[in-house]
N, C-alpha and C positions, 0 to 999 in steps of 0.2 A: 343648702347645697353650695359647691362650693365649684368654681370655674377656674381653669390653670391653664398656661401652658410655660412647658420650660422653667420650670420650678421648683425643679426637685428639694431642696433644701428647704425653702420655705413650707413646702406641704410635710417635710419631716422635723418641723414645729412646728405648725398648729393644726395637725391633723388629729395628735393624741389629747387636745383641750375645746374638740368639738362633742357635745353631747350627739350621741348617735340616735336615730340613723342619719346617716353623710350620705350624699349622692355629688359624686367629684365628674366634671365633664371634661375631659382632656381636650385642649385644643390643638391638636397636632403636634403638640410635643417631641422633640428629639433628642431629649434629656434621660430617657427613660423612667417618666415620672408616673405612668401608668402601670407597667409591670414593676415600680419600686412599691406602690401602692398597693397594689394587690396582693404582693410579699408580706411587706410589714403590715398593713392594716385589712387585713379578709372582712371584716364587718364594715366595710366603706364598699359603695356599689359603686364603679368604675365603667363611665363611658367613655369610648374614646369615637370621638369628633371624625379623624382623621384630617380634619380641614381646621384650619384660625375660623372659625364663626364669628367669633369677636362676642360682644354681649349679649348676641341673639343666642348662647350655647345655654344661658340660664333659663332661657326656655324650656331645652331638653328638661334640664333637670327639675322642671315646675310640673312639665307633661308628664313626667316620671316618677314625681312625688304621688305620692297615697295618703296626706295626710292636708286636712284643710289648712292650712299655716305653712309656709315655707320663708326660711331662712338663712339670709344671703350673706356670704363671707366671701372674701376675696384667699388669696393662699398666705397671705402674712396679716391674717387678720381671724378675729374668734371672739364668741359672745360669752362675756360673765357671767358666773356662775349663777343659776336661778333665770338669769338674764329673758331664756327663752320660755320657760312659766310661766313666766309673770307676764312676758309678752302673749302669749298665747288668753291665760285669762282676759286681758286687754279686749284682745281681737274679739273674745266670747262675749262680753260685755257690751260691747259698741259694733251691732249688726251693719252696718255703713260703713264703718272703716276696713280700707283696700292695702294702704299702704300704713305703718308705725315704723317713723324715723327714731333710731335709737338716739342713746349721748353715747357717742364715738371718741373714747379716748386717745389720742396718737403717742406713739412711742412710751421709755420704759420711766417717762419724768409723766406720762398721763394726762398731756398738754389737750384742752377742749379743742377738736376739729372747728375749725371756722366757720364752716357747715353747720355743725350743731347748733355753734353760738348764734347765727343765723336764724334757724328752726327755732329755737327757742326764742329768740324775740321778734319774731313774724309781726304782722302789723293786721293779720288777718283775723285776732283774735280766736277764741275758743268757742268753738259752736255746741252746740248743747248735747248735741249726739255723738260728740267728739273727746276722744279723753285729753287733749292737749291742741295747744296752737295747731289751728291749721296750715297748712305748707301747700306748694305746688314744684316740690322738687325734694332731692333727698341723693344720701349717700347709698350706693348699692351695698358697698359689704357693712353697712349699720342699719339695716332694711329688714321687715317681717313682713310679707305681702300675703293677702289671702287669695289662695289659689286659683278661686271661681272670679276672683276682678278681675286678677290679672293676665289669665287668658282669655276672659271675656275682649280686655283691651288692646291685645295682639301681643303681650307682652314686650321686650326689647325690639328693635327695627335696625336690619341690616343695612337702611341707607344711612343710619349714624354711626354704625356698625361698633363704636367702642370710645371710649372718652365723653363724658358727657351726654350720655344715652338717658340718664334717669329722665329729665326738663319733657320729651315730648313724651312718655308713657304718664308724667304726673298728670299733665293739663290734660293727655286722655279718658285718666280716670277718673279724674275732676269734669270733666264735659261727660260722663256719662253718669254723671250723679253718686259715684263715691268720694268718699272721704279720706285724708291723707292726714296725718297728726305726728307732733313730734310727742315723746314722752320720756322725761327728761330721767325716770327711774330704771328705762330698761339701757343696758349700755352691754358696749361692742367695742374690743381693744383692736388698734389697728399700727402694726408696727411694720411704715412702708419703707425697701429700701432703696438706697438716694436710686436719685432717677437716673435711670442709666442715657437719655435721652433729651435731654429738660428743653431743647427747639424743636424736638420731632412735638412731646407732650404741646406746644403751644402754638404747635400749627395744628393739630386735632380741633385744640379747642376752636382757633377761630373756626375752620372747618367747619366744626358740627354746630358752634352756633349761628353760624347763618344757613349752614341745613333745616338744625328745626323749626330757625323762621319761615324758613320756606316752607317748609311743612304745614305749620298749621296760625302763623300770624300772621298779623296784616302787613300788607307791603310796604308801609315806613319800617315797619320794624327790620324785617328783611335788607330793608336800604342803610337803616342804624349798623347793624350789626356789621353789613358787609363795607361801609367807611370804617368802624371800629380797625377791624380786620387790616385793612390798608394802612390804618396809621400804626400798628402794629410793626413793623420793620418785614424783615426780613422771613421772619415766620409768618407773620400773618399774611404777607403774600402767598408762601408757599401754601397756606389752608384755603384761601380761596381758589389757588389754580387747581387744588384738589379735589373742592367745592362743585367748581364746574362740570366736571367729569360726572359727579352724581345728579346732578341737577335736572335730566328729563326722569328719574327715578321721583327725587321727591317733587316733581309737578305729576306724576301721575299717581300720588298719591295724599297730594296738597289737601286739605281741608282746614278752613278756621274754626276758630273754639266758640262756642255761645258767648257770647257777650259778657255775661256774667265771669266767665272764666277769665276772660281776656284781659278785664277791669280789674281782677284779680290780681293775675299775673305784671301788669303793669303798676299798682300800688307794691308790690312788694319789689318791682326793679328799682323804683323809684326810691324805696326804703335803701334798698342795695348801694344807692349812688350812683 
């Protein structure tokens, strides 16, 4: 399934290099990317939002899917050929596994996402019921989630609303006893264009990364991330003052990870630097 808004052009590339069936969730678009959609491509199911959801809209299209397996692309991005078989066998194999992080190739030189290379050398090792490193994060549009975890785990959350949303749904699924794995044979091309925003993108992130602390880690962490954030100039203030705003949201809905998760997730920052 694939989530847009205002993107016309890009959904009129890689709309026709998706295996069907596509389920497209417009997010309020005013590009006319909905009724271009429905024009050119009639076997794409088209919902339209009416509102920015932000990444909670991939919800819709998990709740709307009919098929145990779903698969995430963003609108300038699409999965290789076989890519989603062989994922799907994967998922049928390894009953525990929630999340399969692809190898995410970027632009048209095929450079390995940082991410990937990341996933691939986790420090978490490979558990036995697992077809590849285990992870506790991942790329959305290089993502196959199985359907019954991920709405089991609230799927996406409108307090991080968009940027960096994958981190609190991973350690979710991870604290409820699924599994998350990279596999380094199923791959997802992702050709993103330059950023139209590149201070707005880095005040999100601080943003949301000290939302998800607050969310579900412990209060040094919260404290790490929101110094980070400061030392960050001028963006990273502006994501904490925007931080704040959400902030009796995600206390009311704060929970930390079992122990084991947490241990986790801090062996692998620590891997991070």
């Amino acid at each position: 399934m694939v989530a847009s808004k205002d993107r016309l052009r890009a959904l009129a590339r890689s709309l026709p290099l998706h295996p069907r069936p596509v389920i497209l969730v417009d997010n309020g678009s005013t590009d006319g990317s909905a009724a271009f959609v429905r024009k050119h491509f009639p076997d794409v199911q088209v919902v339209e939002a009416g509102t920015n959801l932000g990444a909670p809209a991939r919800n819709v299209g998990v709740r709307l899917a009919e098929t145990p397996y779903v698969a995430f692309a963003d609108d300038d991005s699409w999965w290789a050929p076989g890519a989603l078989e062989r994922a799907a066998d994967v998922l049928d194999a390894h009953p525990r596994l929630a999340v399969l992080g692809a190898r995410v190739l970027v632009g048209p030189e095929e450079r390995l996402d940082p991410v990937s290379e990341q996933m691939r050398n986790s420090p978490l090792g490979v558990e036995p019921d697992l077809p590849g490193p285990s992870v506790l994060g991942f790329l959305a549009c290089g993502a196959v989630v199985r359907r019954e975890a991920f709405l089991e785990a609230g799927g996406f959350d409108d307090v991080i609303f968009f940027f960096g949303e994958e981190e609190r749904l991973a350690v979710d699924l991870a604290a409820r006893g699924w599994g998350l794995a990279y596999v380094d044979d199923v791959v997802a091309h992702h050709h993103p264009s330059p950023a139209r925003d590149p201070r707005g993108r880095q005040a999100l992130a601080a943003r949301n990364a000290v939302l998800t602390a607050v969310l579900r880690r412990p209060w040094p962490v919260v404290a790490r991330r929101s110094l980070d954030a400061l030392r960050g100039g001028p963006a990273g203030w502006a994501g904490l003052r925007t931080a704040v705003r959400r902030l009796p949201r995600a206390l009311a809905e704060r929970r930390e990870l079992p122990p084991a998760v947490e241990r986790a997730r801090r062996r692998l920052e620590r891997a991070d630097g």
